[in-house]
C-alpha positions in Angstrom: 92.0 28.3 46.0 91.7 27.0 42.4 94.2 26.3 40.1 93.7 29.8 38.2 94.0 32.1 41.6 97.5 30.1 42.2 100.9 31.4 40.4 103.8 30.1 40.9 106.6 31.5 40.4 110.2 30.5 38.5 113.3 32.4 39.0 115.8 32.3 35.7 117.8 34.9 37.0 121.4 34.4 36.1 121.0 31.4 33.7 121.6 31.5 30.0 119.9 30.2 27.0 118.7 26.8 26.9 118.2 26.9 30.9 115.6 28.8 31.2 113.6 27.3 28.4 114.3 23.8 30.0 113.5 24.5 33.4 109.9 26.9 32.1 109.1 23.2 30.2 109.7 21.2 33.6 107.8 24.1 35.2 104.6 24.0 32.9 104.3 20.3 33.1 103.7 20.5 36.8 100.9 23.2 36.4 97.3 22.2 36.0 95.6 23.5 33.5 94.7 27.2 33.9 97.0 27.7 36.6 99.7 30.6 36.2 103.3 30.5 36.2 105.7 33.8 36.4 108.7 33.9 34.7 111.5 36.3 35.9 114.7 35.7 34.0 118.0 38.0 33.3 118.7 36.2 30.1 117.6 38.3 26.5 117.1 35.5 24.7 113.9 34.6 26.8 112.3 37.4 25.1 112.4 35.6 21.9 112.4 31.6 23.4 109.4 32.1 25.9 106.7 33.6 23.1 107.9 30.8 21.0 107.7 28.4 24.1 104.0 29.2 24.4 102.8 29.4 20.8 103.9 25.9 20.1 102.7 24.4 22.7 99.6 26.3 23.3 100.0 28.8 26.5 98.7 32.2 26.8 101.6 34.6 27.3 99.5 37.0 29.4 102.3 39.2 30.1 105.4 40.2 28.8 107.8 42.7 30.2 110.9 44.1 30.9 112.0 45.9 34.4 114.9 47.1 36.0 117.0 44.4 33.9 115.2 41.6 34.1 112.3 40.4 31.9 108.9 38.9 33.6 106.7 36.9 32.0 103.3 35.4 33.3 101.9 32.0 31.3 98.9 30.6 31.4 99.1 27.2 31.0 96.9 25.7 28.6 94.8 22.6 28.3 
C-alpha cells in the first residue's frame, strides 16, 4: 500500500484547545508526504485551529465536517 491509500487516524475526542492542535502537529510529522490523516475531535475550536493548522504549514484540508457532535477532518499531508 502507498503512503496515499494509508490514513491514519487521530482521536481528539474529549480534549480542549491547545491539545488537539499539539497532538495533529506530532501526528503530521510522522506522516510521509501524501499520506492521510483523519481528525475526529469534540472540541469547536478545531474548526477554526485545524484550517489554520494546514494553511500555514501547507496541508490540504480535504475534508471538513461536523457529525453527530463531533467534527472530522481528513489532511493531506504536504511535501
Amino acid at each position: 500500500m502507498s503512503a496515499e491509500e494509508t490514513m491514519v487516524t487521530l482521536d481528539a475526542r474529549g480534549l480542549n484547545c491547545p491539545e488537539p492542535v499539539m497532538l495533529l502537529h506530532k501526528a503530521v510529522a510522522e506522516l510521509s508526504p501524501g499520506q492521510r490523516l483523519l481528525v475526529i475531535a469534540t472540541d469547536p475550536t478545531t474548526q477554526r485551529d485545524v484550517p489554520q493548522f494546514c494553511r500555514f504549514l501547507g496541508h490540504e484540508l480535504e475534508l471538513s465536517e461536523e457529525q453527530n457532535d463531533e467534527f472530522r477532518y481528513t489532511i493531506v499531508k504536504g511535501a
